[in-house]
C-alpha positions in Angstrom: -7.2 -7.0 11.0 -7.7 -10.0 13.5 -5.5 -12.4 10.9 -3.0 -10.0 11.1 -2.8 -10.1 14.5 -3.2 -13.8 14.6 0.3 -13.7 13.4 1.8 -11.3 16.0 2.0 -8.5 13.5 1.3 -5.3 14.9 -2.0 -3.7 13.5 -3.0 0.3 13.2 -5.7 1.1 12.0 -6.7 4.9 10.5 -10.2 6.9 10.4 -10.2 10.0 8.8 -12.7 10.8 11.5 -11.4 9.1 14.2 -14.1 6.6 14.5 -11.8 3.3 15.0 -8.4 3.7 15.2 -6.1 6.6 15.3 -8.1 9.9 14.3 -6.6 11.1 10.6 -4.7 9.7 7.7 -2.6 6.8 7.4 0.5 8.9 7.6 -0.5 9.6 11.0 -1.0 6.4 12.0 2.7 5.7 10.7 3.8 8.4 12.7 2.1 6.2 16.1 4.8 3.6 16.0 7.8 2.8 17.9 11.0 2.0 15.6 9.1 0.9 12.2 11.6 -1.2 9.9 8.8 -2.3 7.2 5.2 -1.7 6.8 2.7 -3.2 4.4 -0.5 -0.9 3.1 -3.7 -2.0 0.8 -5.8 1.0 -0.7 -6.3 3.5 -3.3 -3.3 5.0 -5.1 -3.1 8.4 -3.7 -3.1 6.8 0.1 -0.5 4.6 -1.3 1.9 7.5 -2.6 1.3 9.6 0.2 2.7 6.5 2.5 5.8 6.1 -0.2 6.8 10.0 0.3 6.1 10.2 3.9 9.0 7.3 5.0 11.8 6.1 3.8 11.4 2.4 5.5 10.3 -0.4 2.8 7.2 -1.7 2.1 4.7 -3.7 0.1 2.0 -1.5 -1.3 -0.9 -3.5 -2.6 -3.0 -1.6 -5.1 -6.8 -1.1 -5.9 -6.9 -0.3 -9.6 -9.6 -1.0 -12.0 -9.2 -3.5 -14.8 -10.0 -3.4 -18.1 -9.6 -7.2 -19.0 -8.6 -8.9 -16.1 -6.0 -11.0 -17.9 -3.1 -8.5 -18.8 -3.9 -8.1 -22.3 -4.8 -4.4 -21.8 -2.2 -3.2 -20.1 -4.7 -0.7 -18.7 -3.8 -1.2 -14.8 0.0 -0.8 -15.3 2.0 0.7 -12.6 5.7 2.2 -13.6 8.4 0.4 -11.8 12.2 0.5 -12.3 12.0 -3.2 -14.0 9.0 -1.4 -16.9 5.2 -1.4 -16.6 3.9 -4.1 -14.4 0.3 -5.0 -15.1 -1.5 -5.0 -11.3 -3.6 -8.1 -12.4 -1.1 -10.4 -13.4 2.0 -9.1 -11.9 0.2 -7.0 -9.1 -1.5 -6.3 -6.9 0.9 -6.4 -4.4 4.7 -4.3 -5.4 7.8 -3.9 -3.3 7.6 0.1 -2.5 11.7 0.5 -4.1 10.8 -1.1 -7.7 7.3 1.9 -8.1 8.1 4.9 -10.0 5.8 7.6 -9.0 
């Protein structure tokens, strides 16, 4: 959070329970600012989809997904795109929000 705002990007941060940040999902905290034009979000997949359907400003979504190999071999962290299955540890983590395929 502090090297984001290091670099004069401005930082929200989301508790479920309001216990730092703004109280409730990450949608909500999306909700909090003034004239968004881009927005970057790390976490689990289903906070990462719910982000994709609730705005239609572009992003880059950086996944959590667990590995099989490590190395790409597996394929087994794949995420559908429109360019085919990129592998989220070689070609991932982080993906441009138009290129996913939900």
């Amino acid at each position: 959070e502090e090297d984001f705002k290091a670099i004069g990007a401005e930082v929200i941060v989301a508790t479920a329970d309001g216990s730092y940040g703004v109280k409730g999902f990450v949608t909500n905290a999306l909700e909090t600012v003034e004239a968004p034009t881009f927005y970057y979000a790390c976490g689990p997949e289903p906070m990462l989809k719910a982000l994709y359907n609730a705005s239609d400003l572009d992003a880059q979504l950086s996944f959590e997904e667990r590995m099989g190999c490590g190395f790409g071999a597996c394929m087994g962290c794949s995420c559908k795109t429109i360019y085919g299955n990129k592998r989220i540890c070689k070609e991932g983590p982080v993906l441009r929000k138009g290129e996913i395929i939900w």
